[in-house]
C-alpha positions in Angstrom: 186.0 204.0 42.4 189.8 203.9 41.2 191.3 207.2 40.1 191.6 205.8 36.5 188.0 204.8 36.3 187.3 208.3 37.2 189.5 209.5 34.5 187.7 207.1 31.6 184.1 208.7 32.7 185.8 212.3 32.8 187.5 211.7 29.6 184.0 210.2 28.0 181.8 212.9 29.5 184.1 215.7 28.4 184.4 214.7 25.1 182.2 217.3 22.7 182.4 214.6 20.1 181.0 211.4 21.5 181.5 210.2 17.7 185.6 210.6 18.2 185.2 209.0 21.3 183.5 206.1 20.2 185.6 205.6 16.8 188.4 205.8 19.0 187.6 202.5 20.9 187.0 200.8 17.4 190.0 201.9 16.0 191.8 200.7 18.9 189.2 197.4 19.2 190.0 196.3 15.2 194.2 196.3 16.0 193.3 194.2 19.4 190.8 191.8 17.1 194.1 190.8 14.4 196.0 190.5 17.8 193.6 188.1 18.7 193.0 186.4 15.9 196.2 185.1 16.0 196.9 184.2 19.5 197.4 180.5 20.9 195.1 179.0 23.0 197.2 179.2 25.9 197.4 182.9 25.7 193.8 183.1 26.0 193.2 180.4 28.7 196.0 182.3 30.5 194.5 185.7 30.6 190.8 184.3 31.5 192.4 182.1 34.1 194.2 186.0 35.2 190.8 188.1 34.9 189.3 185.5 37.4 192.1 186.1 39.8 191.7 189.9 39.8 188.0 189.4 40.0 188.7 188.1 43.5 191.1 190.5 44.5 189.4 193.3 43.7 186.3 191.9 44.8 185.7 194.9 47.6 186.3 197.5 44.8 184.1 196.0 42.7 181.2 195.8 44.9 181.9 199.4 46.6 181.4 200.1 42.6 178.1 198.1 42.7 177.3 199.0 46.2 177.7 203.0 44.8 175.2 202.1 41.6 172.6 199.9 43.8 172.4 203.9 46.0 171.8 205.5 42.9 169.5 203.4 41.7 167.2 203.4 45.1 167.0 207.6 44.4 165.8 207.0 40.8 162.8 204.2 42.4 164.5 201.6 39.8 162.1 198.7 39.7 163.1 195.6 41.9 163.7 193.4 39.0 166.0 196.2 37.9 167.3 196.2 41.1 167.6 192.5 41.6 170.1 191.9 38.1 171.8 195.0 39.1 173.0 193.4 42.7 176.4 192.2 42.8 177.2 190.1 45.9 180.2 187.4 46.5 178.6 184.8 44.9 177.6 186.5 42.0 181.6 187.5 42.1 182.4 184.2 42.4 180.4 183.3 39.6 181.5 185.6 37.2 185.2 184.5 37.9 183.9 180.7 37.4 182.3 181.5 34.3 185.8 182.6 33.5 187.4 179.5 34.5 185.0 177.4 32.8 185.1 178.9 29.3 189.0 178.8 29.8 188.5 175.0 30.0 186.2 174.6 27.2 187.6 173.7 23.6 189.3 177.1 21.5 186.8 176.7 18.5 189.1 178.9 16.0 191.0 177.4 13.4 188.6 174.2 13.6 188.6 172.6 10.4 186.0 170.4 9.2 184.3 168.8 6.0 187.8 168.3 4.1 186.5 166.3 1.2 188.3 165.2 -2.0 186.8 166.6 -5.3 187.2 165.2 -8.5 189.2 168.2 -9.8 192.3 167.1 -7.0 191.5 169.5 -4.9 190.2 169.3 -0.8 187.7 172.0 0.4 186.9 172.1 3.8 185.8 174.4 6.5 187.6 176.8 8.5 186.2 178.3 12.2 187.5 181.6 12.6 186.5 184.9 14.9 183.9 187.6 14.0 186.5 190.3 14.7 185.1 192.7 16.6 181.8 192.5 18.6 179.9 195.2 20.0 177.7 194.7 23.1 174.9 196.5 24.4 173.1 195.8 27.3 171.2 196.7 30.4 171.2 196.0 34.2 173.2 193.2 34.7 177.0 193.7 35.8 177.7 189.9 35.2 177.8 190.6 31.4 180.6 192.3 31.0 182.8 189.5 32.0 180.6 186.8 30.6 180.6 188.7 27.0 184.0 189.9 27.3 185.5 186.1 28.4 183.2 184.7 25.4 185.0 186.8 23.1 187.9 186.8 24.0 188.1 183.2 23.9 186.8 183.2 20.4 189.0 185.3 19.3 187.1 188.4 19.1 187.3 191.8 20.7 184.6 193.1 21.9 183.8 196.7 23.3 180.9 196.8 25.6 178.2 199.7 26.1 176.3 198.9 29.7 173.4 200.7 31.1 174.1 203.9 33.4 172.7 202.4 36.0 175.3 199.8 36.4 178.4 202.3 34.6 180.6 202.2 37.9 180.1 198.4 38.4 181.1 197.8 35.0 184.4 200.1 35.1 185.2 198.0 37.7 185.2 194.6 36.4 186.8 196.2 33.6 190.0 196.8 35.2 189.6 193.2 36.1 189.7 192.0 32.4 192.3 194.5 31.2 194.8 193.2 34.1 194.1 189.5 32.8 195.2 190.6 29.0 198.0 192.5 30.1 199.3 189.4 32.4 199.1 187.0 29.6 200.6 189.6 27.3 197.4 190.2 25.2 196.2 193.7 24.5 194.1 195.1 26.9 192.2 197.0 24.0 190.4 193.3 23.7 187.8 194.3 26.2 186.8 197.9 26.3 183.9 199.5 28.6 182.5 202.6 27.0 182.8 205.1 29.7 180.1 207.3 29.1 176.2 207.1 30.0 175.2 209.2 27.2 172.6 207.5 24.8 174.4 209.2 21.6 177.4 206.2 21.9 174.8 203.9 21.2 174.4 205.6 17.9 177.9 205.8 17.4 178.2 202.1 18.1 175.5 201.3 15.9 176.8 203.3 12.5 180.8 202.0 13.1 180.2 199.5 10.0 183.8 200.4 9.3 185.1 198.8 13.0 182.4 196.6 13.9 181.6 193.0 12.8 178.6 192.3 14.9 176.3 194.1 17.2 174.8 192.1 20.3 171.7 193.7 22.3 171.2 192.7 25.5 168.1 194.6 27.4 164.8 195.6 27.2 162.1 196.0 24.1 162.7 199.3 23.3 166.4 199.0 23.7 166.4 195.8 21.1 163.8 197.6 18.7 166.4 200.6 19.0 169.2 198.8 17.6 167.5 196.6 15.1 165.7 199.7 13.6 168.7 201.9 13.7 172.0 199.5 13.2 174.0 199.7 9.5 176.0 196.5 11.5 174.7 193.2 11.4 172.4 192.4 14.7 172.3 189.3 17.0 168.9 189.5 18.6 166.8 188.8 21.3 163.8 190.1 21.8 161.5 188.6 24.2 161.2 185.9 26.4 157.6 185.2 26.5 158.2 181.9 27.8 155.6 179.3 27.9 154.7 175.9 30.5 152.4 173.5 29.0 150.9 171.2 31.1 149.6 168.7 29.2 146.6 165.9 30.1 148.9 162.8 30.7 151.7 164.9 32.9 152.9 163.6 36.1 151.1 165.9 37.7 154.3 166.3 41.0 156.3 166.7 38.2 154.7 169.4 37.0 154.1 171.4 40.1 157.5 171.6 40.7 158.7 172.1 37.5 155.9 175.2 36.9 156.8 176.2 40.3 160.2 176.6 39.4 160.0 178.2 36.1 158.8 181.3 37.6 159.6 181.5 41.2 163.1 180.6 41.0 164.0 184.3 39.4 161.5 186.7 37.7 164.1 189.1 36.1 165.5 186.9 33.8 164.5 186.0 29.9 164.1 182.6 30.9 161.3 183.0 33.5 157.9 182.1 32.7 155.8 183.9 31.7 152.6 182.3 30.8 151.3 178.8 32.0 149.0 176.8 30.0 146.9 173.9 31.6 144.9 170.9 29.7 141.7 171.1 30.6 141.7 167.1 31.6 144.2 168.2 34.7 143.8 172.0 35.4 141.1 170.9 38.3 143.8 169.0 39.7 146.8 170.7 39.3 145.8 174.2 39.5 144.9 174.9 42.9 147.8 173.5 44.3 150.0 175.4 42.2 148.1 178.7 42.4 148.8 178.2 46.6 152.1 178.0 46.1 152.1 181.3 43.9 150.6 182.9 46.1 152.9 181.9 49.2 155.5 183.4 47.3 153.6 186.5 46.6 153.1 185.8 43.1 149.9 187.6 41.2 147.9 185.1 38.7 145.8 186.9 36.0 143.8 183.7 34.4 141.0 182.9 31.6 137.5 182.5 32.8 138.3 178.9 33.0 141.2 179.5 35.5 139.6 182.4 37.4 136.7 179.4 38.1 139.3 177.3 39.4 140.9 179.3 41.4 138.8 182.8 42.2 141.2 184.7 43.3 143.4 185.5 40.6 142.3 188.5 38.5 141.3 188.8 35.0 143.7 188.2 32.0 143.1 190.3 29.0 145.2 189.8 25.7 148.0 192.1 26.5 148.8 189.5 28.9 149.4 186.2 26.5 151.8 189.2 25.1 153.7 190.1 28.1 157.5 189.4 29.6 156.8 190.5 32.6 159.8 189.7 34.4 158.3 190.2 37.6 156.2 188.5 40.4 153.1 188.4 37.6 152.2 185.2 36.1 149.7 184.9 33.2 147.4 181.6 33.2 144.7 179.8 30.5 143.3 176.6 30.5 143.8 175.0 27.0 141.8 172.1 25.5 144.6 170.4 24.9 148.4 170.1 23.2 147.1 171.6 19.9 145.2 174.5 21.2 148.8 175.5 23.6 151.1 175.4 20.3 148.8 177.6 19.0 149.0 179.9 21.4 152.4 179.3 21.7 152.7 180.2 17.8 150.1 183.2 18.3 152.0 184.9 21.4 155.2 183.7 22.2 158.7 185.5 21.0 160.2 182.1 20.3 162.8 182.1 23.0 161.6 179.1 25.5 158.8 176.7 25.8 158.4 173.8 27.4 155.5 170.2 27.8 154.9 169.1 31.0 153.7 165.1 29.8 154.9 161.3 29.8 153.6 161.0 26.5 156.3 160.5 24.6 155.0 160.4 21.0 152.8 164.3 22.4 156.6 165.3 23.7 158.6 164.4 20.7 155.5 166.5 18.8 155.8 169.4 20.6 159.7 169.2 20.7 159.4 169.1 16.0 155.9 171.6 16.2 156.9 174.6 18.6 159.5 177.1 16.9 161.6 178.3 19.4 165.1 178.7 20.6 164.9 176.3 23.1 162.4 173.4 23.0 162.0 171.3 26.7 160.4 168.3 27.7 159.9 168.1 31.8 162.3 170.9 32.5 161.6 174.4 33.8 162.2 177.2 31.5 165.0 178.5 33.5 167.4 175.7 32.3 167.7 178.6 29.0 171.3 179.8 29.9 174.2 179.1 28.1 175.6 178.2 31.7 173.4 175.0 32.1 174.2 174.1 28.4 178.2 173.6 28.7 178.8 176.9 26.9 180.2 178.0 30.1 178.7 181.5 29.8 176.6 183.3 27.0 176.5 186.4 25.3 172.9 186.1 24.8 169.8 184.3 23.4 168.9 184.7 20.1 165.3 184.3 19.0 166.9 184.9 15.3 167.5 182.1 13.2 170.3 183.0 11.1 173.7 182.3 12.1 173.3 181.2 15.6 170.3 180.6 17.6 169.5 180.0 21.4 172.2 180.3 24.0 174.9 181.8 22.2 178.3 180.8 23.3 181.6 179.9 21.5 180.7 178.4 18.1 177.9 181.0 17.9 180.7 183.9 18.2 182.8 182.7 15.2 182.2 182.3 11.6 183.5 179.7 9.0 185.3 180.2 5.9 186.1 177.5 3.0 189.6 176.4 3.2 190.9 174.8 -0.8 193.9 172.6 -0.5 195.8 171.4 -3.8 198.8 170.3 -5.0 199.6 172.9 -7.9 195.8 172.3 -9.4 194.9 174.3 -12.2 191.0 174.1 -13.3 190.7 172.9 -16.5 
C-alpha cells in the first residue's frame, strides 16, 4: 500500500463529515466531467492506452493490495464466491489492462450525429450523442470494476467516481493510482476517476442524495445492496437486480449440444450474474439428457435440488422448493424442473426469472425464433450458454453493468448505453412562421 493511498483512507476515515467528504469528490468530479466533455478522442485513447501501461507496472503493488484484502477477507470467513471475484491474479491484470486497450480501440460515440432530416419549415433536426456527465458507481467484490467502469466512462466522456466494497478498498486504491497516472499522462484530469476512500456505509448515502453533482447512479452488487439504492436514491438509477438465469432444453435439442452448453452455463464460473441458475428440461428428452448431465454436476461438485420429475431421474439430487425457481445462487447450487414443454419453461421463465439471461437449447428454428420474440429479458440466446452475458463477448470491450431495466439502456451496458442524445436544429436564419 503506497503512502498516498494511506493518506486517501486516513483523510476519508478522519473526516467527521463524510457528507463534505463526499461533496468534495463531486464538486471536483463535475469540473473533470466539462473537461471531458470536450476532449478529443485522441486524448482519451491516449490516457486508456497509459492506464494499461501502469496497470502492468504496478502490477506487484496492485496484487500486494489484493493479496492484503484476499487476508482480510479469510479472517471475516467471506464466502468463496466472495472470495473468488475478489482474487486478483496476472491474468485478471492482464485483463483489466486489455479491456483498456480494447475500449481505447472501439469507436468515441460522443458528438455522433444522426437522423439529420429536412423539414418543411427549412430547418434540419437531427441527433446529437453526448456524455451523462458524471456517473456514480457502486459496487461489490470485484476489483476489475473499477478499471472497467472507470475506462467506460472515461471513454464516453463521463466522470465517474466509484464507491467499492470494503472488502476490496485496498485493491481498488491501487488500480486507482493506475487510472489517475493515465489522465495525468495524456493531460486529462485525474479528478475523472475518483475512488471513495472510505469503507463507511454513510458515503453511499451521500452518493445517493448528490442530485446536484451526479447524473447517474450505477449499482453493481448484491440484492440488498441494489434494493438499497433504488429505494433510497433522489439520482436516476441504472439497475440490475438479479440474474436468475435460465437453460431451456427443449424436445428437438441436439442433445451434445446441450450437455455442453448447460454444462457450461454453470460450471464455467458460479459467482457471476450470468451463471445459471436454474435448468429447465422437456419432458420428451429429460430421460436422456439428464443423467448425463447431472454426472457431470456432480464431478464438479455441483449440488442439484430438482422437481419430483427430476429427483425420479436422477435420485440423488435433493428436493427443490419454490424459493429455489427464485434464487441467484451464485454458487456450486443448481436448481432443476422438468417442463412439459417450450410454453410451460416461458412461463416459468416469466413467473421467476429477473429478466437478465435466458437461453433454448433446440434446432427448431420457428420454437427458437419464438422464444427469442416471447421471453423478456436482457439478453435472449439460442444454443449459447448463459455466460456469453458480458459486455466483453459483445464488442463493448468492457461493461459497467447489466441492466434488467428497460429505459434508457438495457443488457450489457457499454459506450452507447453511457451517453445520452440531444436534438441538434440547423437553419439558415429560419424564423417560424
Amino acid at each position: 500500500m503506497s503512502s498516498a493511498n494511506t493518506a486517501e483512507i486516513s483523510k476519508a476515515t478522519e473526516q467527521t463529515d463524510i457528507k463534505s467528504y463526499v461533496a468534495e469528490l463531486g464538486r471536483a468530479a463535475r469540473t473533470a466531467a466539462d473537461a471531458l466533455a470536450a476532449a478529443p478522442t485522441r486524448a482519451k485513447n491516449a490516457a486508456l492506452e497509459a492506464v494499461a501501461a501502469h496497470l502492468l507496472s504496478d502490477r506487484a503493488k496492485i496484487l500486494e493490495a489484493n493479496a492484503r484484502d484476499l487476508r482480510a477477507g479469510e479472517r471475516a470467513k467471506l464466502a468463496a464466491p466472495l472470495m473468488e471475484r475478489l482474487q486478483l491474479d496476472d491474468a485478471r491484470v492482464e485483463a483489466m489492462a486489455e479491456g483498456c486497450r480494447q475500449v481505447a480501440r472501439l469507436p468515441d460515440p460522443v458528438g455522433e450525429i444522426s437522423g439529420m432530416a429536412q423539414r418543411p419549415s427549412g430547418i434540419r433536426v437531427g441527433k446529437m450523442r453526448v456524455p451523462l456527465g458524471v456517473i456514480g458507481i457502486i459496487y461489490e467484490s470485484r476489483p476489475n470494476v473499477t478499471i472497467d467502469a472507470a475506462a467506460l466512462c472515461l471513454k464516453a466522456g463521463n466522470a465517474a467516481i466509484l464507491r467499492g466494497g470494503s472488502e476490496a478498498l485496498h485493491s481498488n486504491l491501487a488500480t486507482a493510482d493506475a487510472l489517475r497516472a493515465g489522465l495525468r499522462a495524456a493531460k486529462l484530469p485525474a479528478e475523472a476517476a475518483q475512488v471513495v476512500a472510505t469503507a463507511e456505509r454513510a458515503a453511499v448515502g451521500a452518493l445517493l442524495a448528490m442530485d446536484d453533482c451526479i447524473d447517474v447512479i450505477v449499482p453493481r452488487g448484491g440484492k440488498s445492496l441494489i434494493e438499497r439504492v433504488a429505494r433510497e436514491s433522489r439520482v436516476p438509477v441504472l439497475r440490475h437486480l438479479e440474474g436468475v438465469c435460465h437453460v431451456y432444453i427443449d424436445a428437438a435439442a441436439d442433445l451434445g449440444k446441450a450437455v455442453e452448453v448447460a454444462f457450461n452455463a454453470k460450471a464455467r464460473r458460479y459467482g457471476i450474474c450470468g451463471a445459471m441458475e436454474t435448468l429447465l428440461v422437456a419432458k420428451a428428452v429429460a430421460r436422456e439428457v439428464l443423467p448425463e448431465l447431472s454426472r457431470r454436476y456432480f464431478a464438479k461438485g455441483i449440488e442439484l435440488r430438482g422437481c419430483d420429475a427430476s429427483r425420479e431421474i436422477v435420485p440423488q439430487m435433493k428436493t427443490a422448493n419454490e424459493d429455489d425457481w427464485r434464487a441467484e445462487y451464485l454458487d456450486a447450487i443448481l436448481a432443476v424442473r422438468v417442463v412439459e414443454d417450450m410454453e410451460q419453461a416461458i412461463a416459468h421463465i416469466a413467473a421467476y426469472g429477473s429478466r437478465h439471461t435466458d437461453a433454448i437449447i433446440t434446432e427448431n428454428l420457428s420454437r427458437a425464433n419464438e422464444f427469442l420474440r416471447r421471453v423478456d429479458s436482457s439478453s435472449v440466446m439460442v444454443n449459447a450458454s448463459t455466460q456469453f452475458a458480458d459486455g466483453f463477448e459483445y464488442g463493448l470491450g468492457a461493461e459497467i453493468g447489466i441492466s434488467t431495466d428497460k429505459l434508457h439502456a438495457r443488457g450489457p451496458v457499454g459506450l452507447e448505453g453511457l451517453t445520452s442524445q440531444k436534438y441538434i436544429v440547423i437553419g439558415d436564419g429560419s424564423v417560424r412562421a
